[in-house]
N, C-alpha and C positions, 0 to 999 in steps of 0.2 A: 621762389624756391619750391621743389618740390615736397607734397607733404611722406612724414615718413611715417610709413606702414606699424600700429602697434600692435608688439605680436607680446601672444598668450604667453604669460609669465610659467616657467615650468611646472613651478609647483602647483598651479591651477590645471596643469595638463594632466598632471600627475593622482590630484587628488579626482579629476575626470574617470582614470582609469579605477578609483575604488572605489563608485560610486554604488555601481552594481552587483560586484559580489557583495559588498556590506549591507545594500536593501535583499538580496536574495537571504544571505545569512541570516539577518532582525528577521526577515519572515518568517524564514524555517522552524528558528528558534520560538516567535509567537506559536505558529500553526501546530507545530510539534510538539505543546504545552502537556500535551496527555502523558510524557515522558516523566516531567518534575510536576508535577499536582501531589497533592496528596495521596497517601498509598489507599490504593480502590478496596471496595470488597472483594469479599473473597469472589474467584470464576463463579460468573454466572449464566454460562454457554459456550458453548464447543460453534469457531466457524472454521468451514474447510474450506479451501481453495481447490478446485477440480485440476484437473490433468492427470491423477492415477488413482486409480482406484485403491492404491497403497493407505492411501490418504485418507479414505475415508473408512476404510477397515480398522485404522488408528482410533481416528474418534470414535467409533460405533464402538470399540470393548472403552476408550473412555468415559461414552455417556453413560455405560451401563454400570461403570466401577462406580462412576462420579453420581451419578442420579442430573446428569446437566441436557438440558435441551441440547438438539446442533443444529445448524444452518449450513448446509451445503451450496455455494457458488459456484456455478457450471460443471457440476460435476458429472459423472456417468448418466447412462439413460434410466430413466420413472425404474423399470421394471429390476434392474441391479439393486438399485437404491433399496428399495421398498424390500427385497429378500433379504438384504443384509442388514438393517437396521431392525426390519420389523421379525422377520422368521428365525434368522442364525444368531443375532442379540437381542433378542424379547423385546424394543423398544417398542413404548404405543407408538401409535402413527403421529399424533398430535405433537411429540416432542420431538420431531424431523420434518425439517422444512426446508423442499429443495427446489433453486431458485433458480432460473438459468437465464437469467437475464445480462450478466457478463458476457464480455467477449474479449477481457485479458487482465491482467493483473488490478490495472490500476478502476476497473470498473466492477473488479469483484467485491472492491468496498464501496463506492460509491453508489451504484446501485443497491445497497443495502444500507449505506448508514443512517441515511435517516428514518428508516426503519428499526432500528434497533435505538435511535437516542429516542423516538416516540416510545419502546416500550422499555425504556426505563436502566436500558443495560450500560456499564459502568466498566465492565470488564468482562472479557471473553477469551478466551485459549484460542489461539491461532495454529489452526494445521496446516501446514503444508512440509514440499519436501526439502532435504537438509539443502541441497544445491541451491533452491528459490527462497528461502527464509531471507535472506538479508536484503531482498528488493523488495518481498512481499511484508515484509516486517516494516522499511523507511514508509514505503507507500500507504500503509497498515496504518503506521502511529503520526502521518501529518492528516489523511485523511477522518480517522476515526479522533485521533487527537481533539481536530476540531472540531468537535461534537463531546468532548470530554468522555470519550470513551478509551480506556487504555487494554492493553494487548500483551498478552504472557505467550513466546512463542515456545510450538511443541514443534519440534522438527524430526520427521520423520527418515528414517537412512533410507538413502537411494542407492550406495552400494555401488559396484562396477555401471549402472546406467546414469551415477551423474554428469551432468554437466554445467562445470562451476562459469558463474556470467561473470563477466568482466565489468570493470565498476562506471563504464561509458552507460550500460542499459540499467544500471542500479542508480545512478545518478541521476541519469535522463526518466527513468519513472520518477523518481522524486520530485523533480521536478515538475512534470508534467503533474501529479499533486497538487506542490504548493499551486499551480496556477490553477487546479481545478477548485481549493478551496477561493481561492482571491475573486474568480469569475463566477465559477458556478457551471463553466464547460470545460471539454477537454480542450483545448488549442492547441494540439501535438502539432499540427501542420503551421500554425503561425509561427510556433516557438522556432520548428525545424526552419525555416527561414529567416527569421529576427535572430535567433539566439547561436546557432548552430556555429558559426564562426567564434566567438566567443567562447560557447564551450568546448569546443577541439582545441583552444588555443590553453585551456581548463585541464586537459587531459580528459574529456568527457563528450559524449556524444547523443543528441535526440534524434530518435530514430521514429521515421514515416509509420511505418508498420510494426 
């Protein structure tokens, strides 16, 4: 007789299909820790995210109200920076440190956070502008999260020039994140082909570039 084929019981196919969102979710939830920890000190540094110079005329009267360091991440060139912080806000030079080692949201903190848990920092005011806060915020609090650094966001209005992202590129940097904390690189290009069907099928999309 022939033998007959034993097929996967539904509910094993089924419990198949959750296996993934619920290890992305437990991750998120670990790596995002910086969210529910303990309430931090008070700000103890201004960091900016480059792309307008809006942005960093914000922190510069903040650092000067506040008395707080900042960290600018790709922002304007040496020569803007340095008249606006040092000559139009009285800041010394020593409490302005501008980084340009970024080259998009989610390496504005990476390239700096181990930097900042070496000196100590615990919390920091987050600038950027109102339209980019809610991706540079997820991105913000899994990466600095893990490092037990947390994140108070100052959103700055962009007015008739915003343009609000859709929650494909705010998902998709989160993600790209959680995997940079799990590795230690960015895998945009692996995800974009392992994961990319999966998360269109999400309502969510990792994008190449």
């Amino acid at each position: 007789m022939p033998q007959q084929q034993t097929r996967r019981p539904p509910a094993r196919r089924g419990l198949g299909r959750l296996v993934l969102p619920l290890v992305l979710g437990s991750g998120l939830l670990w790596l995002s820790r910086g969210w529910w920890w303990p309430t931090p000190p008070q700000p103890q540094m201004i960091l900016v995210l480059g792309g307008d110079a809006e942005r960093e005329q914000v922190a510069a009267r903040l650092a000067r109200r506040d008395g707080l360091p900042v960290v600018v991440s790709g922002g304007t060139n040496p020569e803007y920076a340095h008249w606006l912080f040092e000559q139009r806000e009285g800041l010394p030079r020593d409490r302005v440190k501008l980084d340009y080692r970024a080259r998009d949201t989610l390496s504005n903190f990476t390239s700096l956070v181990d930097d900042l848990r070496r000196s100590r920092i615990r919390h920091a005011l987050l600038v950027t502008s109102s339209d980019h806060m809610d991706r540079a915020l997820l991105v913000g609090r899994i990466v600095a999260g893990s490092r037990g650094i947390q994140l108070t966001p100052v959103a700055v209005p962009c007015g008739h020039h915003c343009r609000p992202e859709g929650r494909s590129k705010v998902w998709g940097d989160g993600l790209r994140a959680a995997l940079w904390v799990v590795s230690g690189h960015d895998i945009r290009g692996w995800a974009a082909d392992h994961l990319s069907p999966w998360l269109e099928r999400a309502g969510a999309r990792l994008e190449r570039r």
